[in-house]
Residue frames relative to the residue before (quaternion, step in Angstrom):
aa qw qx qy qz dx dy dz
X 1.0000 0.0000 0.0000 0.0000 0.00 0.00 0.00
X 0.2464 -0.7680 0.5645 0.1757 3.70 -0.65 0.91
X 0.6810 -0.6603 0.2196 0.2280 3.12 -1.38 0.56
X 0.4085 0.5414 -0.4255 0.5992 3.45 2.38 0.13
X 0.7018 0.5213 -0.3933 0.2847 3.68 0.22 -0.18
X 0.8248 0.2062 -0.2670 0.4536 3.04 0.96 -1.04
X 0.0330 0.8281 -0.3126 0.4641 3.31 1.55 1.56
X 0.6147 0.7336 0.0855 0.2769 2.34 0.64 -2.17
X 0.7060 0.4531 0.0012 0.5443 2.80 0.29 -2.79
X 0.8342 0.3310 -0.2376 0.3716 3.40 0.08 -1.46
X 0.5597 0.4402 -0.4440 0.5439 3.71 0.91 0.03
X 0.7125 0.4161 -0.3233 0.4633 4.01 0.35 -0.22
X 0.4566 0.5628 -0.4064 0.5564 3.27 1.40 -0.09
X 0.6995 0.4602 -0.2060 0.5064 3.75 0.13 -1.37
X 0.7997 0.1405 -0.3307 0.4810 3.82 0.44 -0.55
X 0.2804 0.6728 -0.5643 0.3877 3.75 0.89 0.99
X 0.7602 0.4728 -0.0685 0.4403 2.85 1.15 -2.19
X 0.6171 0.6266 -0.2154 0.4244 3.56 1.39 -0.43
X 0.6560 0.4734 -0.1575 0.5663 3.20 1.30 -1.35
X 0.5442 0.5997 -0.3739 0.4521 4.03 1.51 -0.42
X 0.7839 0.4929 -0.2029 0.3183 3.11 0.95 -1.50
X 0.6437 0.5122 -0.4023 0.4019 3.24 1.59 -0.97
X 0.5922 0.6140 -0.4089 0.3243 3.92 1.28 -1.08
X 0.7135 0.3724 -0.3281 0.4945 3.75 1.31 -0.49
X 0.6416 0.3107 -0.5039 0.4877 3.89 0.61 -0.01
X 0.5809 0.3997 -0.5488 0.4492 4.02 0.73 0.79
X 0.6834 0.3687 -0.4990 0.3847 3.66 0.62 -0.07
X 0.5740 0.6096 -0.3271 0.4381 3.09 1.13 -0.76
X 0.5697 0.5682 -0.1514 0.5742 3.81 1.39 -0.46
X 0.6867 0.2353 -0.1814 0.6635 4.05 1.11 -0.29
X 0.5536 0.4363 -0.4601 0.5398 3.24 0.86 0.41
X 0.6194 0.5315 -0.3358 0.4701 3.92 0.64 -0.87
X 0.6644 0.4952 -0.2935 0.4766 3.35 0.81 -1.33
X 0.5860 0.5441 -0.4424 0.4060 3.80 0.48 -0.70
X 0.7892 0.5060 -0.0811 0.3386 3.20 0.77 -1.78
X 0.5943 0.5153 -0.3153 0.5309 3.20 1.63 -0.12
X 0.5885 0.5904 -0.3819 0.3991 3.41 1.20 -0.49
X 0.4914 0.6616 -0.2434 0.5115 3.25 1.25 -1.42
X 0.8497 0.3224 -0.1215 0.3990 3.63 -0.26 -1.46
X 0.5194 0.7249 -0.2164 0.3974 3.22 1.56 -0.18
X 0.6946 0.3526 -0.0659 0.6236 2.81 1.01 -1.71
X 0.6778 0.4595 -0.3481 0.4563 3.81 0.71 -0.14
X 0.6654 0.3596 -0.3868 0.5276 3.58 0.79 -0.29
X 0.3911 0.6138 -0.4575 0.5109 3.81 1.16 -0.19
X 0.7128 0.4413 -0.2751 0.4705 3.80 0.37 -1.30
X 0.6290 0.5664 -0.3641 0.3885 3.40 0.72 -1.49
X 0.4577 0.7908 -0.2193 0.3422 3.77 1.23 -1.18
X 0.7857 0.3249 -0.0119 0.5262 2.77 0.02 -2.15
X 0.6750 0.4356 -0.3925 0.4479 4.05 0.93 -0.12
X 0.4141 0.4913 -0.5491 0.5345 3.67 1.21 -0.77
X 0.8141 0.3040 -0.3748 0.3230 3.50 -0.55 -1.40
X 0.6317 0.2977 -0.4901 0.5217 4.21 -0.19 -0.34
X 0.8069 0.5122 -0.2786 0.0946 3.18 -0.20 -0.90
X 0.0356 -0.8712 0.4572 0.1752 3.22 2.06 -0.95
X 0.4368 0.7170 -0.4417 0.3162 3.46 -0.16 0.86
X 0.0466 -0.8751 0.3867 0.2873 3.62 -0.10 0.38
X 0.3130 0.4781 -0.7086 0.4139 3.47 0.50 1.48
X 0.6239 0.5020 -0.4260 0.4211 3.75 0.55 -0.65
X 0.7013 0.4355 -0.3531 0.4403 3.47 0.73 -0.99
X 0.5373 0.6333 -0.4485 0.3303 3.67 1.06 -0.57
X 0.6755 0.5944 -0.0633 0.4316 3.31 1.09 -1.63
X 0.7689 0.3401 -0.2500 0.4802 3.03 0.93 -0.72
X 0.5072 0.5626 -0.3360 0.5597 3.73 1.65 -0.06
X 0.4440 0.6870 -0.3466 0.4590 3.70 1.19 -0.77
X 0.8497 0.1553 -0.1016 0.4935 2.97 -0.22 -1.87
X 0.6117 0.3345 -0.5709 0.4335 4.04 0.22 0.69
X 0.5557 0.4806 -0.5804 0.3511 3.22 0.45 0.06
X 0.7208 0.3279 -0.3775 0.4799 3.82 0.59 -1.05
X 0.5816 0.4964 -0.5271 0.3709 3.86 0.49 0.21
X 0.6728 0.4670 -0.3315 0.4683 3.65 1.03 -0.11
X 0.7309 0.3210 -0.4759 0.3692 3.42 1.14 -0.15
X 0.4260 0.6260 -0.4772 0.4460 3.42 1.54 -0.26
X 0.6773 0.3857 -0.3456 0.5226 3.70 0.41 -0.51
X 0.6567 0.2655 -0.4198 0.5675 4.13 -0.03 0.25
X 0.5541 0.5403 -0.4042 0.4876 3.92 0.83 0.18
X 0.5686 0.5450 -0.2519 0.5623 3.62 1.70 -0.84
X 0.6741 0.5461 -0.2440 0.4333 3.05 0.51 -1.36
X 0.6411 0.4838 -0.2601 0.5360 3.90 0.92 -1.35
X 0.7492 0.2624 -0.4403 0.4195 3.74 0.30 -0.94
X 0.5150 0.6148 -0.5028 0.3225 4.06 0.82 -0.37
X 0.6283 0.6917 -0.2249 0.2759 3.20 1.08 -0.93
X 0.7400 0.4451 0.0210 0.5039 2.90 1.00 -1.73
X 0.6497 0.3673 -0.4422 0.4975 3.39 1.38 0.13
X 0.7231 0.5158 -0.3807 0.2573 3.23 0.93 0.06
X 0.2442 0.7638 -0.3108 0.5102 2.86 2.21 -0.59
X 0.9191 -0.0803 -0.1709 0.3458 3.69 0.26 -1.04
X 0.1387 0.6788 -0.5217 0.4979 2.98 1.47 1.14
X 0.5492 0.5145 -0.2829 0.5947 4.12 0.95 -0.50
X 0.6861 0.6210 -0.1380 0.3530 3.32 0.51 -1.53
X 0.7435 0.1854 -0.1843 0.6155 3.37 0.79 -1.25
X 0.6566 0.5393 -0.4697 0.2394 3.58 0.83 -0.35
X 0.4518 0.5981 -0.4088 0.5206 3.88 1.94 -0.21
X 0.6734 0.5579 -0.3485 0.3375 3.42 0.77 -1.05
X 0.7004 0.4128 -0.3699 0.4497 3.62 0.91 -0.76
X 0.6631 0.4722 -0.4181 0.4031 3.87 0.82 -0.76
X 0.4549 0.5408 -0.5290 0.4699 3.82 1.46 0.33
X 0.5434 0.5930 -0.3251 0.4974 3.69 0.80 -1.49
X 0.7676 0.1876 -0.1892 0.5830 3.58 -0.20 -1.09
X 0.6838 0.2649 -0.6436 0.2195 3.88 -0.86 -0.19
């Protein structure tokens, strides 16, 4: 076995293992997105009660749920990242494969 081959192997390994990770930080990614709609539109409501309602259980609730829409949304932000991160990753990995 020469040393471009088993090269080779171990680069096609890694963008097996690359191309795995990105298909789960996209499902994991269309799940978030769902859940942000949801939490969206509910802290949007929560909102529009703080404000008729003037109450500060309403305001409580309605601070609640923007608080978990902002961390869902840096949780978005982290899985965009990280697919592109190895979206980079496998794209170095093929110009090894091919040079």
């Amino acid at each position: 076995m020469t040393a471009h081959s088993f090269t080779d192997r171990f680069v096609e390994r890694r963008l097996k293992r690359s191309s795995q990770i990105i298909r789960e930080l996209q499902d994991e990614l269309r799940i978030t997105n769902d859940q942000l709609e949801f939490i969206t539109d509910d802290a949007n409501d929560k909102e529009i009660r703080a404000m008729v309602a003037e109450t500060p259980n309403a305001a409580l609730e309605h601070h609640e749920a923007q608080r978990h829409l902002e961390v869902l949304q840096r949780h978005q932000d982290h899985l965009m990242n990280a697919i592109a991160d190895h979206q980079v990753a496998q794209d170095q990995l093929l110009d090894k494969l091919t040079s």
